[in-house]
N, C-alpha and C positions, 0 to 999 in steps of 0.2 A: 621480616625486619621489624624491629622493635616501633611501635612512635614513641614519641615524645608525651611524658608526661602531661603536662599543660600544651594542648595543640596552637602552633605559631599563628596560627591564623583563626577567624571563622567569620560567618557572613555580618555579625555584627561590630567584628571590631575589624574589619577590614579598612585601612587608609588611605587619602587620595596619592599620598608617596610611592603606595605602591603600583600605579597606572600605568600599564607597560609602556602608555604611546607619551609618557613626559619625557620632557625635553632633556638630550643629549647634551646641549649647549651650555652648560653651565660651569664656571669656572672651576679648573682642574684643583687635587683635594694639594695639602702640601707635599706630597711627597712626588706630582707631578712634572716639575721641574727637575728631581733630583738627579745625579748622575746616573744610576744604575739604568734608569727609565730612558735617558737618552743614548745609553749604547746598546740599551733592547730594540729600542728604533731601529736604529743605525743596522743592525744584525738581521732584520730580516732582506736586509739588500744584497748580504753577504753570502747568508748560508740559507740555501733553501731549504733544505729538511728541517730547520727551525720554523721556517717561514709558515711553513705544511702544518708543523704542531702547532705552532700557534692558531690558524686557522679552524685546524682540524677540533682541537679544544673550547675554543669559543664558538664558534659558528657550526659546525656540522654535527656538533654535541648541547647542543644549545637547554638541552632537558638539566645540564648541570649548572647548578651554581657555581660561580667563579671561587676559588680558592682565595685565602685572605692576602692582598696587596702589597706586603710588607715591605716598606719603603720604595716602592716604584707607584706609577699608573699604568693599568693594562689598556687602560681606552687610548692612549694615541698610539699604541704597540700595534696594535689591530687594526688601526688605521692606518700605520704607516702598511702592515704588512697587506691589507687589501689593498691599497696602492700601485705597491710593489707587486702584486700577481697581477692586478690589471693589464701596468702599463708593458710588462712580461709576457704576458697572455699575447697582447698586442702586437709583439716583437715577433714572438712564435709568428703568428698568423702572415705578416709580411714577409719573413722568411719563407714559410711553408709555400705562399704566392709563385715566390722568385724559383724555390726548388721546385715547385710544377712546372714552369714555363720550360725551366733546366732538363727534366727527364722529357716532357712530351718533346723537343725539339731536337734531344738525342735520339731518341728511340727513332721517331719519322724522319730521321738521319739528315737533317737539317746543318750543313756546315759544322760536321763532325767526322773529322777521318782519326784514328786513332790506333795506334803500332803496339796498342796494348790489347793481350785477348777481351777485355772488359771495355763497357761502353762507356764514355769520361762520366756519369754521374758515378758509377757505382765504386770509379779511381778514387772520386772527391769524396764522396760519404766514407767512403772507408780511413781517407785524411782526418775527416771529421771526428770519426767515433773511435780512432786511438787515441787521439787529442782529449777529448773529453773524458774516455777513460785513465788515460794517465793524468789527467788531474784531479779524477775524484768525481764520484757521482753525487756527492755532497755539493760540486760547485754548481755555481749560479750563474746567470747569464753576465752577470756584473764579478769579474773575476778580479783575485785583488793582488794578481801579478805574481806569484809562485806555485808551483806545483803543488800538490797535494798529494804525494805518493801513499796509498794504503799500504797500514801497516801492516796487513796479511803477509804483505812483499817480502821475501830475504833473498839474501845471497845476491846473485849475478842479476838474477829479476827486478832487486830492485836499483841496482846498477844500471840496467839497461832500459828501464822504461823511461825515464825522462830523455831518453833519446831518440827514442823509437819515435815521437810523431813528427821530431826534425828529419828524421831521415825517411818517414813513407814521403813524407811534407816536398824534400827535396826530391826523392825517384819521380813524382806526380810532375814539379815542373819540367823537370829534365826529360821527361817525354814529351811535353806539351810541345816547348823550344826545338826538341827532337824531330817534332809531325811539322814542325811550322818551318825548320831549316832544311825540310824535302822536300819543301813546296807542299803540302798536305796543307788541306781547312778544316783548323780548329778553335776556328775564332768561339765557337761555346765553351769550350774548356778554359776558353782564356778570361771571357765578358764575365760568365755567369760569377765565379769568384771571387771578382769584384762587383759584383752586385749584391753580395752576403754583405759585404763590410758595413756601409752606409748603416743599415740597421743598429745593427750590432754598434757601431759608432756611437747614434743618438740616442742608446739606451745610455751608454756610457756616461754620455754628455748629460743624459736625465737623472744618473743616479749621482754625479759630481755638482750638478747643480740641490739636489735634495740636501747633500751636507754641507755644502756652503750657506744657505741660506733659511735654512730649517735645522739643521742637527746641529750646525757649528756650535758653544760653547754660550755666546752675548746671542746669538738668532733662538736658539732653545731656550732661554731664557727670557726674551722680552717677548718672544713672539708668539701668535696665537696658534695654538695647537691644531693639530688636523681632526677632520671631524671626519665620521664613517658617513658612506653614502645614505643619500635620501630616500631610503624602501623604507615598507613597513617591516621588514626583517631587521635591519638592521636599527632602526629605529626600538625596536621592542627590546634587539640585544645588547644597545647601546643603553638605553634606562636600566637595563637588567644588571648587567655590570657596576653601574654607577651606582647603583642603589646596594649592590653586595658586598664590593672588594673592600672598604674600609669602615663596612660594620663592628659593632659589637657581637655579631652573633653569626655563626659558619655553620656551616652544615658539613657533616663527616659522614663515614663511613666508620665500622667497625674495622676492619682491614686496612684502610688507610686515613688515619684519624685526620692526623695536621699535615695536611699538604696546602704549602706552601710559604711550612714557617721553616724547611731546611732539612738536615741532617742531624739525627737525634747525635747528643755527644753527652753522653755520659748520662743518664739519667737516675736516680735512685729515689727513695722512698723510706717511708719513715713511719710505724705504725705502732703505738705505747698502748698500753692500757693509762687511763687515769686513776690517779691514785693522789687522795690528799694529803697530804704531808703531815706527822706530828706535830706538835709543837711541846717545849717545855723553858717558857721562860725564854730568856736567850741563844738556848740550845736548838741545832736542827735536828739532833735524832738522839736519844737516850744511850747509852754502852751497853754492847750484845751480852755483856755478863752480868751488867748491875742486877740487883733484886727487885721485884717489883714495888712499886710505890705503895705507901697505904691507901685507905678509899678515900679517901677528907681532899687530900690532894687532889682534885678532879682537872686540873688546869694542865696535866698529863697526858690524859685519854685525848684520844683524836678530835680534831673540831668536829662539829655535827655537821653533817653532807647540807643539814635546809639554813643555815648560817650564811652558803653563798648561791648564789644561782649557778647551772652548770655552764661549762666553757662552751662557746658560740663559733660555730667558725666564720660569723661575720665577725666580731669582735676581733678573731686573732687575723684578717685580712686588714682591718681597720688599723692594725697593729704596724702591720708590714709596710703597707704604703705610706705613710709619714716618714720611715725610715727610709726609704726607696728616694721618694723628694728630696729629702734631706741630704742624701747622695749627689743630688744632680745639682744643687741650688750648692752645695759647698765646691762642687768640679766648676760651675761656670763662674763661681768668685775667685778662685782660687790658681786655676790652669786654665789647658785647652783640650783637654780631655773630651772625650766623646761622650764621656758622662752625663756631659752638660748639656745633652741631648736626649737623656733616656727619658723612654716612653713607660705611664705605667697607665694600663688601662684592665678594665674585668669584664671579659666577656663571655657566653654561656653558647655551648654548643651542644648543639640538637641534633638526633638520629636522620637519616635520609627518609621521608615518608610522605610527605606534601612533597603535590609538583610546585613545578617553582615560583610560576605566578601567583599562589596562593599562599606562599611562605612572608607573614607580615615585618618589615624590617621597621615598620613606626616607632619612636623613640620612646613610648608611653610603654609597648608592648615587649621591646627589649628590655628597659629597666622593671615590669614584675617577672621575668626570665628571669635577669640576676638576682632582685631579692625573693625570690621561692628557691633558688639552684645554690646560693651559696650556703655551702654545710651542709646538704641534703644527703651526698652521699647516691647518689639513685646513679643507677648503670646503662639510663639513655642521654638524660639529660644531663649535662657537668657542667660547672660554672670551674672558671679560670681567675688565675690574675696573670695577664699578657707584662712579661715586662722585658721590653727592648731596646739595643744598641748598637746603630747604625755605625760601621765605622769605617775610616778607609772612601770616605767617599761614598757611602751604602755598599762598597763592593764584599764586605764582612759586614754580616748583619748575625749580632746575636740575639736570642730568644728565650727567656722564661719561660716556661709556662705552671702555673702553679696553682696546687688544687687541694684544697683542707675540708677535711667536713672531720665531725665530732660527735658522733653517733654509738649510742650501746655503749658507752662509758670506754670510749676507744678516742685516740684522734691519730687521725690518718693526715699525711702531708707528702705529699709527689711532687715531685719537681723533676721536669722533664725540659733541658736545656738541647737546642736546636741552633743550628749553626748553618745559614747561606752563604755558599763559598761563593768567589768574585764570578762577573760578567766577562764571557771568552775574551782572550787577550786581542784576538784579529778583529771584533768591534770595536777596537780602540784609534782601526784605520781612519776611522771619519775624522781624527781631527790632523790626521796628515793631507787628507784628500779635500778637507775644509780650507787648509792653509796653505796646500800647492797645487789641487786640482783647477785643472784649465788653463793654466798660465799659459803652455805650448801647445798652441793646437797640432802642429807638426806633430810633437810626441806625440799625444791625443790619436791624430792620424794611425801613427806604426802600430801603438797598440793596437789600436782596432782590427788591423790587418792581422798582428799577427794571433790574437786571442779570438777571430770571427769563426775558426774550425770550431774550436771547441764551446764557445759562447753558443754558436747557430746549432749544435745539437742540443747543447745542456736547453735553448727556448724550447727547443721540439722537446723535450722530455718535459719538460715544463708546463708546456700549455693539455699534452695528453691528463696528466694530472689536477691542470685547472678544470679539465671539461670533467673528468671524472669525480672531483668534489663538487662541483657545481651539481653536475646531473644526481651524484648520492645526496645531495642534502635535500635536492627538489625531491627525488623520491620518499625519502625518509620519511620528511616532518619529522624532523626532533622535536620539535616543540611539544608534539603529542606522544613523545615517547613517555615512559616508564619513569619516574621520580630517579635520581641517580647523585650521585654526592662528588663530588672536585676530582680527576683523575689525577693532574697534571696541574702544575703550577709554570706561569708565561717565566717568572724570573727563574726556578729551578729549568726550566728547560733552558734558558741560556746560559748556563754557569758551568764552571770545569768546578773536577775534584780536587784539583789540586790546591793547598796554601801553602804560602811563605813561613819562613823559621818567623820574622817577625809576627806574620797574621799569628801563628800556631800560640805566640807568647801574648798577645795584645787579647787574645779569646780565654786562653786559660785566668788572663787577669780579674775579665769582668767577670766571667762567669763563677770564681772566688766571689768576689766582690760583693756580687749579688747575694749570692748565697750566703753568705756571712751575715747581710742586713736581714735577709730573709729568717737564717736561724735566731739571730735577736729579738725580733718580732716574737715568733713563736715560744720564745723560751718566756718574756717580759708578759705574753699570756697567762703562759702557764704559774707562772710567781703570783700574778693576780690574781688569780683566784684557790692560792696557797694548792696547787697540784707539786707535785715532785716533778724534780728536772733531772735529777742524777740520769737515769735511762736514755733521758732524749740527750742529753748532755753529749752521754757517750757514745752515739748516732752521731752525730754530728762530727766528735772526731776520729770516727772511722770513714764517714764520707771526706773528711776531709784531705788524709792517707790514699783516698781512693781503694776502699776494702768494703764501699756497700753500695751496689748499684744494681738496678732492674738488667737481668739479666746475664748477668758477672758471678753470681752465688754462688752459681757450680764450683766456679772455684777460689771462692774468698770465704770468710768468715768474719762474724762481730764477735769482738771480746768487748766483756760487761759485768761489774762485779769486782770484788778486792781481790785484787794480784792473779785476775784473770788475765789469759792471754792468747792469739791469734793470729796462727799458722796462715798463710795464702800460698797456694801450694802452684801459682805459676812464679811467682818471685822471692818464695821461700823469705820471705820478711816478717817478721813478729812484731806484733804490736801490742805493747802492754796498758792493761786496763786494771784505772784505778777503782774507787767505790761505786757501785750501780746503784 
């Protein structure tokens, strides 16, 4: 693996920022309140195999740096979700209690006669684990009241499994009733089944009390965030985080560069020679037939190349971002556009190569990053201009990313647009369970009862898995693993595929939008310092067509040049090009 040019760190310029044992406690960045951040909370109470990756990427992966933050906070996501295994864990362990006492007092035949070939634990586990599998081995001890039928299922199968735990559910009592109307003793088959409930109850009642008073909407917002437990582990990972997620500067992978700015959408590219421009008077270019001028005329021939300095690609970023602003400050005078909200910041990303406590994030050491990386052009080290729009709530978040360097009499410009699609719809429960959970404890009650089958195996699947990350990560030491770059990002992992006809139009807008200031910029370069634009010109209205994109080529093409033109041979559309 490649390093980095200028290495992030060394023992001289090392910062006290970067201390792994500073303090966690410090007031959340802005994006910590924002919505997206409180229904990643919310979500690991819901769905456990979220709950798992999120864990599993922060904690048991601990050799990687956090993926960039974009518009959430992952520190109280991890806090809530180590919470949530805890008091889960927990849950498991009492249950698993109760089911001991249940098998040894069947087996040593303790006030258990039973008219079934099977001994009553092995009737109720088998209640248990149809239950839990017809709702999904995705669910959680905290179930949030509908099935979850996999979509493997079809036909009659999937017909019939949401019936099938009612009905083992009912064959189970209807024996019990059965041993007990013969005079049989089976006061175990009777006790032990309500002695799952209570549990399973007060978890309920723990995770109804966590969004009322913590996630609700005014409580996430006035109130102070949850902090990770008091180890040196957590302690190390919790400054580690906080010192990464809303840097200037990420740490990538060649193979998976930008994780956690989204779903690439549409990206393309832009690569001219430079070329300065004639001039003759008021004319921009002479007539391809006229005859050549005499010599005495010299005010013909092309300007001299040492008359201007060459083009910069800090100059042409210097360009871009005033126009960017100028975007946002006209949207918040003007409407209520999300505009009024975009972010534009330049940040410079470096190859995977230092572990990670020695990767310096000091503010001194980030800014000679970006002024050595921008316009360099070099293939470990890339400087960026980040420019984003939270929108929707942060539930659509769109993303520039944009990279100019100006080398070998070339200017290269990339622009790679990233799109994070919304936070799962079923995290949206907590502000129903914020604004009706607990009123009836009665209902409260039947739930319990009747969701304790499937809740009391999903804890037992549950805590096998807490013991089993617990004990890999003691074994491991990540910490002393191998240098390794973002796998997984905490908001990409709770997000669906899917968008709205509205999201699909509100995306396609800004990301126009952007790009438009952005070609401005670059063209208002190029005219500075008398380079031609005709070429880029006509780049720009074939990206605009959608006819030039990283990865698209195969089957598109640029037309460029007088009364050229260009065939795209999936939509059979022509597009005609004027002077190149």
């Amino acid at each position: 693996m490649p390093v980095p040019e200028h290495p992030a760190t060394s023992p001289s310029n090392t910062s006290p920022s970067a201390d792994p044992f500073s303090s966690s406690d410090t007031p959340p960045p802005e994006h910590g309140r924002s919505e997206a951040t409180r229904l990643l909370c919310a979500g690991v109470y819901f769905d456990g195999q979220f709950r798992r990756r999120v864990i599993q990427e922060l904690v048991e992966h601990e050799e990687r740096p956090i993926a960039p933050s974009l518009g959430y906070d992952a520190l109280p996501v991890l806090a809530h979700a180590l919470q949530a295994r805890r008091r889960e864990a927990q849950t498991g362990l009492l249950l698993l209690a109760v089911w001991g006492v249940f098998v040894g007092l069947d087996l040593a035949g303790v006030g258990a006669q039973t008219l079934l070939p099977i001994p009553w634990f092995l009737a109720y586990m088998a209640v248990c684990v149809v239950s839990w599998l017809a709702r999904g081995t995705r669910s959680s001890l905290f179930t949030l009241g509908r099935s979850v039928i996999k979509e493997a299922t079809r036909g009659r199968l999937k017909a019939v499994l949401p019936v099938l735990p009612f009905v083992i559910a009912v064959a189970y009592w209807a024996a019990v009733l059965l041993t007990l109307f013969r005079g049989g003793d089976a006061w175990i088959a009777v006790v032990f089944p309500i002695l799952l409930v209570p549990p399973v109850w007060a978890y309920r009642t723990h995770v109804v009390s966590v969004m009322r008073h913590q996630l609700s909407r005014d409580a996430f917002t006035k109130g102070r965030p949850p902090v990770l437990p008091a180890t040196v582990q957590f302690r190390r990972i919790g400054a580690a985080i906080a010192r990464e997620q809303h840097a200037r500067l990420a740490i990538y992978d060649p193979f998976r560069p930008f994780v956690g700015a989204g779903t690439p959408y549409k990206p393309w590219s832009v690569a001219m020679e430079l070329k300065q421009k004639t001039w003759a008077g008021s004319e921009e270019r002479e007539e391809a037939d006229s005859p050549p001028r005499p010599q005495p005329l010299s005010f013909t021939k092309s300007r001299p190349e040492t008359d201007i300095a060459p083009l910069t690609g800090r100059e042409v970023v210097d360009l871009i971002k005033p126009r960017l602003e100028a975007l946002r400050t006209s949207a918040a005078a003007t409407s209520r556009d999300r505009l009024r909200s975009l972010e534009v910041e330049e940040l410079v990303y470096l190859p995977v190569g230092l572990p990670r406590e020695e990767v310096d994030y000091a503010p001194d050491v980030i800014r000679d990053h970006l002024d050595r990386a921008v316009g360099e052009g070099a293939e470990a080290r890339r400087h960026f201009l980040r420019v984003r729009v939270g929108a929707w709530d942060e539930q659509v978040a769109i993303c520039l990313l944009v990279r100019i360097h100006t080398q070998g009499g070339m200017l290269v410009l990339e622009v790679a647009p990233h799109v994070l699609t919304p936070v799962r719809p079923e995290f949206k429960s907590v502000d129903v369970l914020a604004a009706h959970g607990g009123d009836s404890p009665l209902r409260d009650a039947v739930r319990g009862v009747l969701t304790s089958p499937s809740a009391g195996c999903a804890a037992g699947v549950a805590l096998c898995q807490t013991a089993v990350s617990v004990f890999r990560t003691w074994l491991a030491m990540p910490q002393y693993a191998l240098p390794d770059a973002p796998a997984a990002s905490v908001r990409e992992l709770g997000s669906v595929a899917e968008l709205s006809l509205f999201q699909e139009m509100d995306i396609s807008r800004y990301v126009k939008t952007l790009q438009d200031r952005i070609a401005n910029g670059v063209q208002e370069a190029l005219r500075n310092k008398s380079y031609e634009t005709g070429v880029f010109d006509q780049y720009i209205i074939n990206v605009g067509e959608g006819g030039v994109f990283i990865g698209g080529m195969s089957g598109g093409a640029v037309a460029s040049g007088e009364r050229a033109s260009a065939k795209h041979t999936d939509t059979s559309t022509e597009t005609g090009g004027g002077r190149g």
